[in-house]
C-alpha positions in Angstrom: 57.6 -17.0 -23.3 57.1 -18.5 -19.8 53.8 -17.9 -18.6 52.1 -20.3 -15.7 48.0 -21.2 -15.9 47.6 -18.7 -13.4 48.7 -15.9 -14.7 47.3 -16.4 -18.6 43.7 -17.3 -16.8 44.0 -14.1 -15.1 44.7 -12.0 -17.9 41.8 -13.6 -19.9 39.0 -12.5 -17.1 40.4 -9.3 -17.2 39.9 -9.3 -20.9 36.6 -10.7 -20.4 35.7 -7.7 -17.5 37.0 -5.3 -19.9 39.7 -4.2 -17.6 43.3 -5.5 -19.2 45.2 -3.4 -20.3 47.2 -2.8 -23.9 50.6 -4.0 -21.6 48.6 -6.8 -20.2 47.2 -7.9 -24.1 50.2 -7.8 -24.9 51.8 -10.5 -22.7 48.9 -12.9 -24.3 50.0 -11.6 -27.6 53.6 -12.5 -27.0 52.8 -15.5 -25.3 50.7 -16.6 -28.6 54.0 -16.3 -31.0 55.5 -18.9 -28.8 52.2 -21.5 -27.4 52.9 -24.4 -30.5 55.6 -25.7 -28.5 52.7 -26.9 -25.9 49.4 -26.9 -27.9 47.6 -28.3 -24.8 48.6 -25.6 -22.3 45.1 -24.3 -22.7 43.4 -27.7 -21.8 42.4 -26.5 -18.4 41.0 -23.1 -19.3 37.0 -22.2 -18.9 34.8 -22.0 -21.9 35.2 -18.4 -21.4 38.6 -18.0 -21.4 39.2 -20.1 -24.2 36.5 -17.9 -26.3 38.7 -14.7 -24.8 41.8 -16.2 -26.0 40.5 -17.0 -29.6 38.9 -13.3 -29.8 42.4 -12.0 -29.2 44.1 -13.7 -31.1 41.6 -13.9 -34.2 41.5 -9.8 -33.6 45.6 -9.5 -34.0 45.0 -11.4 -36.8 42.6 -9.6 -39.0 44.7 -6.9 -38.6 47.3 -8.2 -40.0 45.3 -9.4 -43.4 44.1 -5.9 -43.2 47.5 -4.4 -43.1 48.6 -6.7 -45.7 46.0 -6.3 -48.5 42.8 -4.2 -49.0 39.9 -6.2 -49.4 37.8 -5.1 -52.8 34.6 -7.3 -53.9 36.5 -9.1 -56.1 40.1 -9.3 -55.3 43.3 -11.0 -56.3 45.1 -13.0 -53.2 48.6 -13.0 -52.5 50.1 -16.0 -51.4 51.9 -14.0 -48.4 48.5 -12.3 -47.1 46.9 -16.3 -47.3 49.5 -17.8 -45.5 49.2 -15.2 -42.8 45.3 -15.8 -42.3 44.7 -18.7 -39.6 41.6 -20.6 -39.1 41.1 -21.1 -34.8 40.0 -24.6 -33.9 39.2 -25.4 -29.8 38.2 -28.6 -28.8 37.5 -30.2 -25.6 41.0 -30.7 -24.5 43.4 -28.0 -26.4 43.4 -25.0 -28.3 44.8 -25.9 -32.1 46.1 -23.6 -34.6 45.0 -25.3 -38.0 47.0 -22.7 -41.0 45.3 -22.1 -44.3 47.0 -23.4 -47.5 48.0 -20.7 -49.6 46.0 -19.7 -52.1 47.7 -19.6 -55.6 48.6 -16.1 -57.0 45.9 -14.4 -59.1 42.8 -16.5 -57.9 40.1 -14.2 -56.6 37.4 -14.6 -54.2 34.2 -13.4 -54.7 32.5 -11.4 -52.3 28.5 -10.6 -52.1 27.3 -7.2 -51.6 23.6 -6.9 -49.9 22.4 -3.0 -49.8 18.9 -1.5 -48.9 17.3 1.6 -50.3 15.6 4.1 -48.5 12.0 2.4 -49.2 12.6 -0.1 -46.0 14.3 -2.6 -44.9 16.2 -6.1 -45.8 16.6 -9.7 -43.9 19.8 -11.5 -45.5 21.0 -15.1 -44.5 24.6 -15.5 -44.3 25.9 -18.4 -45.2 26.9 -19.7 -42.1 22.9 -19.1 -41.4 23.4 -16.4 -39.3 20.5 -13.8 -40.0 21.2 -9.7 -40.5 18.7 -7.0 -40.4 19.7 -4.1 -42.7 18.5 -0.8 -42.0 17.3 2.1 -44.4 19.9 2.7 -47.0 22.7 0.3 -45.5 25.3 -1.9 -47.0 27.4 -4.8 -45.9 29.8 -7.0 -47.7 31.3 -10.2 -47.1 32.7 -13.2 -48.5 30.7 -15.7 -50.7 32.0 -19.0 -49.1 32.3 -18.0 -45.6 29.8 -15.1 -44.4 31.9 -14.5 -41.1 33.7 -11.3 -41.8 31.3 -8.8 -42.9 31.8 -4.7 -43.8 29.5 -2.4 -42.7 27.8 0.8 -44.2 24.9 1.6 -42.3 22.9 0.0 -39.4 22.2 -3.6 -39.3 20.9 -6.2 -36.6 22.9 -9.5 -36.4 22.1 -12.5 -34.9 25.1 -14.6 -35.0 24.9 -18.4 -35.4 27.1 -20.3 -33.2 30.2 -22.0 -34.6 33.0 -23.6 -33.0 36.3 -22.1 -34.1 34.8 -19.4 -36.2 34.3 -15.7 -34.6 32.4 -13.8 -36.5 34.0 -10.4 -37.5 31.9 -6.7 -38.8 34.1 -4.2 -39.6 32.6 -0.6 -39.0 34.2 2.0 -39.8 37.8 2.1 -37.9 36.5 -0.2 -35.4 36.3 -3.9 -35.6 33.3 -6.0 -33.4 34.3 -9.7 -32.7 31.7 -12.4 -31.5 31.4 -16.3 -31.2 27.7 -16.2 -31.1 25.1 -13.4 -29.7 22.7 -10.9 -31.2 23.7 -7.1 -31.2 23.0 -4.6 -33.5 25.7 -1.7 -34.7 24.8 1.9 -36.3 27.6 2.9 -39.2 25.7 5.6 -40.6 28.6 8.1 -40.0 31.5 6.0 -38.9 33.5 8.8 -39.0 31.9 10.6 -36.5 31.2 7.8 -34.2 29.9 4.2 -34.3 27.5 2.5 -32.1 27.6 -1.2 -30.7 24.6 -2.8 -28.6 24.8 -5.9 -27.4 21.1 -8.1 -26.9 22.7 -11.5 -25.9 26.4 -12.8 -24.9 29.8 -11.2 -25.5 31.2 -9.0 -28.1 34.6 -7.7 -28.2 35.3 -4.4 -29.9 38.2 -2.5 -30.3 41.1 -1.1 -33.2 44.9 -0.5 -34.0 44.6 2.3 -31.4 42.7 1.2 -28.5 42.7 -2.7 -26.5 39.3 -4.3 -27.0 36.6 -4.1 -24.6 34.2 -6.9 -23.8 30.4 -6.0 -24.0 27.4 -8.4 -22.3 23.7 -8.8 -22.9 21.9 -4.6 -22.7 25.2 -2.9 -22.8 26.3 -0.4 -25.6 29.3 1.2 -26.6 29.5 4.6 -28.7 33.0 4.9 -30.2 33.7 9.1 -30.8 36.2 8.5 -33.7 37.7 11.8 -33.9 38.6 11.8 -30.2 39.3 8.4 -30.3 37.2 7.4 -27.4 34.6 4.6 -25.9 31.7 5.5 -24.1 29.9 2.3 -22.3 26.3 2.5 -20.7 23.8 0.0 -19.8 20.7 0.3 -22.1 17.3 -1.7 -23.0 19.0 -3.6 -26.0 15.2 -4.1 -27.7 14.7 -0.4 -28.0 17.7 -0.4 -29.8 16.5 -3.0 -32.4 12.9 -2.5 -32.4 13.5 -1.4 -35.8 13.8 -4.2 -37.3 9.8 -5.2 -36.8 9.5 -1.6 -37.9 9.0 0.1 -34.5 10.6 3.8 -33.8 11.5 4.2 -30.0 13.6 6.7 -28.4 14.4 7.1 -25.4 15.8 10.5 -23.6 17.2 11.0 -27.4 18.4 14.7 -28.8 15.9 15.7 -31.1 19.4 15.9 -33.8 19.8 12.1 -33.5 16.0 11.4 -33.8 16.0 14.0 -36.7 18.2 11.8 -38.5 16.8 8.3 -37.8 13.7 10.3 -39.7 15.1 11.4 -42.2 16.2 8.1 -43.2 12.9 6.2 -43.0 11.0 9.0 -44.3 13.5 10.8 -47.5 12.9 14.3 -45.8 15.1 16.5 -44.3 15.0 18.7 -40.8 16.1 22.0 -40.1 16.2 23.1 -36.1 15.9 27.2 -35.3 18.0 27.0 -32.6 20.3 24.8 -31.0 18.3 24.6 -27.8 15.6 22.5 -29.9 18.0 20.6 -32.0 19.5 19.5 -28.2 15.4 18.9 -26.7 15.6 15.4 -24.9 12.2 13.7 -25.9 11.0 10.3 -25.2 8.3 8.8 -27.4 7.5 5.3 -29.6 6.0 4.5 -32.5 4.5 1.6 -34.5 5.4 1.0 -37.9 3.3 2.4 -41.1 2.6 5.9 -38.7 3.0 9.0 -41.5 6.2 11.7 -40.8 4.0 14.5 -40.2 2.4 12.2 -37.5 4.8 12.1 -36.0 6.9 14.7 -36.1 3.4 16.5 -34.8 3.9 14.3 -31.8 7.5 14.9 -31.1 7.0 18.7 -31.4 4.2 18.5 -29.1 6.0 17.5 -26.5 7.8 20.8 -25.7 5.7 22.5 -27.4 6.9 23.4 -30.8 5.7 23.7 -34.0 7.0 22.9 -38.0 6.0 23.7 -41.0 7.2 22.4 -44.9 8.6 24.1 -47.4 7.0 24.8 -49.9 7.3 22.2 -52.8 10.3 20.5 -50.8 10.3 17.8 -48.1 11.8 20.1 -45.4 10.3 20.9 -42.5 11.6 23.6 -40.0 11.0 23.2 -36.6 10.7 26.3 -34.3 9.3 27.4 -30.5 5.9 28.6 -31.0 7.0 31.8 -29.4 9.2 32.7 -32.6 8.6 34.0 -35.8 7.7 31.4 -38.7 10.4 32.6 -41.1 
């Protein structure tokens, strides 16, 4: 494919600015099926660029492993689905492609699986020392040797070590989050429904089979609706976000049905709403770690003034106006 400097770098900071679109990836995709005739064609891009380049191409690339095997914690290889897997190498002066040898037929790779309970939760070292934070009854898997490609149940907090050629992958859900190096955290808990990306520091790129990836910077989120197939962006106080990991609860103009569910999780109870109009209250409010549910749930209900009250013998707690009968 002919494609000048100009026009690649230009595609790239669109990429980077979140504003390329699927037509416009794809030029960069077509363009990559044909670059080993002149592996130093990228020698003049940015640090940036070359990081969007390898993000796009690393991301076209998974999928195709993904498409070509499921991955199980302890599965058998096919020499086709190895041969298909690259590992990206840039160095100062030009962007490599270095291929994996294939793997002989029936060798498996093992694969670690780190999960938390509901009685708190977990910091795991990757390999590659990157460090994750796993949230009340969460789950992620990834590969023994490597660490870089991780599947998520769950919430968890990553903080992504640098390294050169690498990206590091999470799968969530349908959607797939690639970095180079950066801190964000991601809430799976019901990745059907929708999956949540926040970004603390540098670039992620996030995106699926249906949808071109969009770039997200230090205190910006992303809430992918999976049903309706859509991505919702804001800019948002990333430490909220992952004050949970030292413990901390803090919400900010939250629907009382997403904080319900954050307590239920850290406190094994369950909460029932009277009305929709409750369940849909917008509260504000923080807490430290160690404070008891009824605490706070005294202090959330207080707010607009409601009241709760436990049923009998159960952990579940109704919550109601004050003005209504306590059924």
């Amino acid at each position: 494919m002919d494609m000048n400097n100009t026009r690649l770098k230009e595609l790239l900071d669109k990429y980077l600015d979140g504003t390329a679109t699927e037509v416009e990836i794809s030029e960069v995709d077509n363009w990559y099926r044909s670059f080993e005739n002149d592996p130093a064609f990228t020698a003049q891009f940015s640090p940036e660029q070359r990081a969007a380049l390898e993000q796009l191409i690393f991301l076209r690339i998974s999928r195709q492993v993904d498409a070509a095997e499921p991955r199980v914690s302890y599965r058998s290889v096919r020499w086709w689905a190895a041969a298909a897997a690259v590992a990206l190498l840039i160095t100062a002066g030009a962007f490599f492609l270095i291929r994996k040898q294939p793997v002989q037929p029936g060798k498996t790779i093992a694969s670690v699986t780190e999960q938390t309970t509901k009685k708190g939760i977990k910091k795991i070292s990757l390999p590659d020392s990157s460090i994750v934070w796993l949230n009340i009854d969460s789950k992620i898997r990834y590969e023994e040797a490597k660490g870089r490609e991780i599947w998520l149940d769950g919430e968890a907090y990553f903080e992504v070590a640098p390294k050169q050629g690498a990206p590091f992958l999470v799968h969530a859900g349908t959607l797939n989050i690639n970095v180079l190096g950066t801190s964000f955290n991601i809430d799976a808990y019901t990745p059907d429904a929708k999956v949540t990306v926040t970004v603390a520091s540098g670039k992620v790129a996030i995106g699926n089979d249906q949808r071109s990836h969009t770039t997200l910077a230090a205190n910006q989120q992303a809430i992918y609706h999976a049903a309706k197939d859509q991505l919702e962006t804001n800019n948002i106080a990333a430490a909220d976000i992952s004050a949970w990991t030292q413990g901390q609860l803090i919400f900010k103009k939250a629907l009382f049905r997403d904080i319900a569910q954050k307590l239920e999780r850290r406190y094994d109870v369950r909460i029932l709403f009277a009305s929709e109009q409750i369940a849909n209250s917008l509260l504000t409010a923080r807490f430290d770690a160690n404070v008891p549910f009824k605490n706070v749930l005294g202090m959330l209900c207080d707010i607009y003034g409601f009241s709760y009250r436990q049923t009998p013998g159960k952990n579940e707690y109704l919550v109601y106006k004050k003005s209504q009968p306590n059924k």
